[in-house]
C-alpha positions in Angstrom: 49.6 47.9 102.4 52.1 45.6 104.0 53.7 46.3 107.5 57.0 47.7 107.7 58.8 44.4 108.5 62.6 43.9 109.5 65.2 43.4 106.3 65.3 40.2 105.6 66.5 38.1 102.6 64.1 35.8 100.7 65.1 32.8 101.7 64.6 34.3 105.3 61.3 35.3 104.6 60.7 32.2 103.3 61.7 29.9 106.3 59.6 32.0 108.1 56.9 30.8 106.5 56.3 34.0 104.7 54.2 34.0 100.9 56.6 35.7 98.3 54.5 37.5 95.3 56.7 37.9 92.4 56.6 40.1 89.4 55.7 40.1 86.1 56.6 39.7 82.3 59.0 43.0 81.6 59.8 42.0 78.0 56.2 41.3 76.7 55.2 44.2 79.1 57.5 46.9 77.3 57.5 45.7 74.1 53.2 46.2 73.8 54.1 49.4 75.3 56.9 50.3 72.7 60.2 49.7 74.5 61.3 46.4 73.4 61.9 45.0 70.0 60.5 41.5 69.5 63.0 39.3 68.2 66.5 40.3 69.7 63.9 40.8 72.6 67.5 42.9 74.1 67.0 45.5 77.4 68.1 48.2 75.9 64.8 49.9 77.6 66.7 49.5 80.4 69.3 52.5 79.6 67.2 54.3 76.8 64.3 54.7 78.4 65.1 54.1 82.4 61.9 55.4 83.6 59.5 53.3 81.3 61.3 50.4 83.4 60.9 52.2 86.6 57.3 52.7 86.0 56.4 49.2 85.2 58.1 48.6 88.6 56.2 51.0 90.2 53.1 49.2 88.7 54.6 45.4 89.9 55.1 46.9 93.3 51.6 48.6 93.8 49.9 45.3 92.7 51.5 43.4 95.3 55.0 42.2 94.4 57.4 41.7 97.5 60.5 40.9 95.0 61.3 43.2 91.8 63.9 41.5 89.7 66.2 43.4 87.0 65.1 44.3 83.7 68.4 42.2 82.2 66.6 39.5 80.0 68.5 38.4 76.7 71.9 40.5 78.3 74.2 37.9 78.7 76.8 37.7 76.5 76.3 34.0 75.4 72.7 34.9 75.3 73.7 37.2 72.8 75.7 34.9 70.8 74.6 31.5 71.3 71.4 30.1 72.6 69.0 29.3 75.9 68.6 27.5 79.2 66.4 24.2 78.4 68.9 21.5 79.7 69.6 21.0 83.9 73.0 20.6 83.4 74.0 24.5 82.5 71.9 25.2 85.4 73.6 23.5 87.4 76.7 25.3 86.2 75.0 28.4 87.1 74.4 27.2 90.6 77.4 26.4 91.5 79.0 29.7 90.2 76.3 31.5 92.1 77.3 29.5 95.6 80.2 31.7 95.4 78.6 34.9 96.3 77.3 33.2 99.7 73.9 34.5 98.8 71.3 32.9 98.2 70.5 31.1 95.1 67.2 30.5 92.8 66.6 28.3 90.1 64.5 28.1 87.8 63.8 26.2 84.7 61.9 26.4 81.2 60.4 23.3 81.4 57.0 21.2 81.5 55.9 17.7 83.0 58.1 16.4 80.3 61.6 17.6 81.4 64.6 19.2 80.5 65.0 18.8 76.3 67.4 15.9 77.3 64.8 14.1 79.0 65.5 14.5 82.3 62.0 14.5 84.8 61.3 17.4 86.3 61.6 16.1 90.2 65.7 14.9 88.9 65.9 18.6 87.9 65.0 20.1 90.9 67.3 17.2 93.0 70.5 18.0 90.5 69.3 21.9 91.3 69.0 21.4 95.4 72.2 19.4 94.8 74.1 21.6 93.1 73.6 24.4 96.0 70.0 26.3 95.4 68.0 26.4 98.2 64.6 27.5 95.6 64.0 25.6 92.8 61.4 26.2 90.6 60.2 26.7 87.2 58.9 29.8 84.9 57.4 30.7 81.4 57.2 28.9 78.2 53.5 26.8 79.8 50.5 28.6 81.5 50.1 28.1 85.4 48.3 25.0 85.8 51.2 22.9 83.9 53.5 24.7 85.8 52.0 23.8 89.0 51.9 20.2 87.9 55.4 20.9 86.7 56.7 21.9 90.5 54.6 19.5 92.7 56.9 16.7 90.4 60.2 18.9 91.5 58.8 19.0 95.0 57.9 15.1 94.9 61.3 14.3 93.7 62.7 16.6 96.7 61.2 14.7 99.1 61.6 11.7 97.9 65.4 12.2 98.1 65.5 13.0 101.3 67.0 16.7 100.4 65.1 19.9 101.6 63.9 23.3 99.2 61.7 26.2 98.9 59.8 26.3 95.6 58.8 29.1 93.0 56.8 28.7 89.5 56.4 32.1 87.3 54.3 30.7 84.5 53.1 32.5 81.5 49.7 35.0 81.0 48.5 32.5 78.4 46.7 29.1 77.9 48.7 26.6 76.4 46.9 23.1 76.7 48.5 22.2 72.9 52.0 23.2 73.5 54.6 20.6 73.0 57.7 19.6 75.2 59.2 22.9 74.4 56.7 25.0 75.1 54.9 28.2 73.9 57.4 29.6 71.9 56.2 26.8 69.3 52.6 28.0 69.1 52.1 29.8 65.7 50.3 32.4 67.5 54.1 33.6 69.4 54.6 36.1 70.1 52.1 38.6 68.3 48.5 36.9 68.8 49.0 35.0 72.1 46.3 38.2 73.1 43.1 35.5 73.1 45.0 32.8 74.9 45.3 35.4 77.8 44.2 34.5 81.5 41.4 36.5 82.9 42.1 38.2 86.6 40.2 35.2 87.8 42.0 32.7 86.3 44.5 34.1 88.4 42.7 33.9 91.5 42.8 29.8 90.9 46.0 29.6 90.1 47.7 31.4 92.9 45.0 29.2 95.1 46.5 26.3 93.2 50.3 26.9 93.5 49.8 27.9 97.6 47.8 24.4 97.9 50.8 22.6 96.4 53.4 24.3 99.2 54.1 27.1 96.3 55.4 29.8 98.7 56.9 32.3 95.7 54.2 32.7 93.6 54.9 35.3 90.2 54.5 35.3 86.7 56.5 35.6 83.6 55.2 36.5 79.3 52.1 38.3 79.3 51.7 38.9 83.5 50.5 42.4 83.7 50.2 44.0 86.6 46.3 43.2 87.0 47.0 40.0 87.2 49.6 40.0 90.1 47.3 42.0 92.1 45.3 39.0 91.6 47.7 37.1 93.0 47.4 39.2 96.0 44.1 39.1 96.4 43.6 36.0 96.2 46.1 35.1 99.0 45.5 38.3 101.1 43.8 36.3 103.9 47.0 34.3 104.6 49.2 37.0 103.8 47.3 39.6 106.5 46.7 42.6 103.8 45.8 44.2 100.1 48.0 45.6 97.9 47.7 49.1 97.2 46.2 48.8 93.8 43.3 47.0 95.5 42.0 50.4 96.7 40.6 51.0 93.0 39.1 47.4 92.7 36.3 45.7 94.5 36.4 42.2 95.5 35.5 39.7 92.8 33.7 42.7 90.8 31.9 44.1 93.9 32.3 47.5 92.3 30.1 47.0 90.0 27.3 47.1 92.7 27.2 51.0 91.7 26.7 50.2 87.6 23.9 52.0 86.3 22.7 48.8 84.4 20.9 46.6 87.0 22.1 43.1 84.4 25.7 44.0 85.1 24.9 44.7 88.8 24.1 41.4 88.8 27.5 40.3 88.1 28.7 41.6 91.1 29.3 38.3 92.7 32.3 35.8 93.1 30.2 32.8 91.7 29.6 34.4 88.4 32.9 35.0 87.7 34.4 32.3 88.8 32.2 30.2 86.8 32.0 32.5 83.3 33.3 30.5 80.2 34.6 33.7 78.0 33.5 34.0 74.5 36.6 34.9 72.2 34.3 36.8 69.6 35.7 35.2 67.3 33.6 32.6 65.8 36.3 30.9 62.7 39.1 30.5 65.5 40.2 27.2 66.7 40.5 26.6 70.4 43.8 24.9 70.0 46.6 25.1 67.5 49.2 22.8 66.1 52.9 23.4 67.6 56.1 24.1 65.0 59.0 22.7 65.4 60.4 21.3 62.2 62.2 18.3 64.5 65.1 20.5 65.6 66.3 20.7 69.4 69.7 20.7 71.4 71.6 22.8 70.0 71.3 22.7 66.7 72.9 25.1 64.2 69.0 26.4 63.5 68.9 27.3 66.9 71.8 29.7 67.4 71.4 33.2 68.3 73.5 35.1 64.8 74.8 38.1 65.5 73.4 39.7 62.4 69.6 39.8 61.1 69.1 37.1 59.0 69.5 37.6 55.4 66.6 38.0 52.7 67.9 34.4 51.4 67.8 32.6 54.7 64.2 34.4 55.2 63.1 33.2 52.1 64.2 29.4 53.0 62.6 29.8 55.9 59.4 31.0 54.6 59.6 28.0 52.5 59.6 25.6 54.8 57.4 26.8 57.0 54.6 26.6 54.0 55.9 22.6 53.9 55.2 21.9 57.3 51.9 22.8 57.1 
């Protein structure tokens, strides 16, 4: 378990040099476990059933996450009504409102090595961010961990290059999304019910969090389909810079050490780091491709399309929809 340390803010911890594990994906999280609706995707988990929130807390917090953040996703009201953050420019507008609390401020976008859906790069993102008043700039979900390490070591180049200075925090997605286009996984015609074979493995995790700390990464979480496994991971991975386990590693051996007691002398022989580390799953599934084609239907920026209704959409708009959707395929 980490030491009982003094209280300090995070961007305290973080000029001190200090590796920040994040948490992981609530929504995803509580809606497999029955909380959430997917769709609206709205916290109402959050007051109906407070301690199935608590609990996944609980299970963040054992696997080795130093910062819990609310369970408020989809709770704004222009969230509700209108649409999503994709462009630099409202979070910039969200920096500067945030500067007025004299706290410190975080920001992070939905974006890949392409930019913001206007086109902006991703190091002028992070520059308009630093700018505008954060002091960690970042970016999380819609592309799995590798692109979004590539994603922040072009917001940290573009930093530096201007001169300006920043901390810097990615919280990818669970999932592999090498075919995703400049908008991310939400395009895949797997989202959101059968992203389950396109999930990283515990040692997929290991690399990444190796990946993101190489790059100067210093708040390391996750976002969709981050389970608690895979944060402790995270800690794992970086417990020899970090001075200590998390508690969940108690009940897990390093890099399948554990299974030095199997009963089946073939799978005691996985009880190494190499083999894992170097173990191409099988899917099981022998008709599946290994990448898909993105949707899209050549609509972005805030188009009608893309508004949030209040309402559920009607059997007429469904059945429009269905119809197109055949077309473009």
């Amino acid at each position: 378990m980490a030491p009982a340390g003094s209280k300090k803010n995070i961007l305290q911890r973080l000029d001190a040099g200090e590796i920040i594990i994040g948490d992981g994906g609530f929504v995803f999280a509580l809606e497999k476990r029955g909380y959430v609706k997917a769709g609206p995707w709205t916290p109402e988990a959050a007051a109906e059933h407070r301690e199935a929130v608590r609990q996944l807390h609980r299970e963040f917090l054992r696997a080795g996450s130093n910062v819990m953040q609310t369970f408020t996703f989809y709770a704004s009201d222009d969230k509700l009504e209108n649409k999503y953050f994709e462009h630099v420019e409202e979070a910039e507008w969200a920096v500067q409102v945030l500067k007025t609390t004299n706290k410190p401020v975080a920001a992070t976008l939905c974006i890949g090595p392409e930019g913001d859906l206007n086109g902006v790069s991703p190091g002028d993102c992070a520059v308009r961010l630093v700018k505008a008043g954060a002091q960690i700039v970042g970016v999380n979900s819609h592309f799995d961990p590798m692109t979004c390490v590539k994603t922040v070591k072009m917001m940290k180049e573009g930093v530096e290059k201007a001169r300006l200075k920043a901390h810097f925090m990615i919280q990818p997605l669970a999932y592999h999304t090498p075919d995703c286009n400049r908008q991310g996984f939400i395009d895949l015609p797997e989202f959101p019910f059968s992203l389950e074979p396109r999930t990283l493995t515990r040692w997929d995790m290991h690399r990444y969090a190796r990946e993101a700390y190489n790059a100067g990464i210093r708040y390391i979480g996750g976002c969709c389909g981050f389970e608690p496994y895979h944060i402790r991971a995270l800690s794992e991975e970086l417990a020899p810079e970090r001075g200590f386990l998390p508690a969940a590693s108690e009940k897990h051996g390093n890099w399948g050490s554990g299974l030095e007691m199997h009963t089946k002398p073939w799978v005691r022989a996985r009880a190494r780091r190499d083999y894992w580390e170097n173990l191409k799953p099988a899917s099981g599934q022998p008709l599946c491709p290994s990448m898909s084609t993105p949707d899209g239907w050549g609509i972005t920026k805030g188009h009608v399309d893309l508004m949030q209704q209040k309402e559920a959409t009607s059997q007429l708009q469904l059945k429009a929809l269905f119809e197109k959707a055949k077309s473009s395929h």
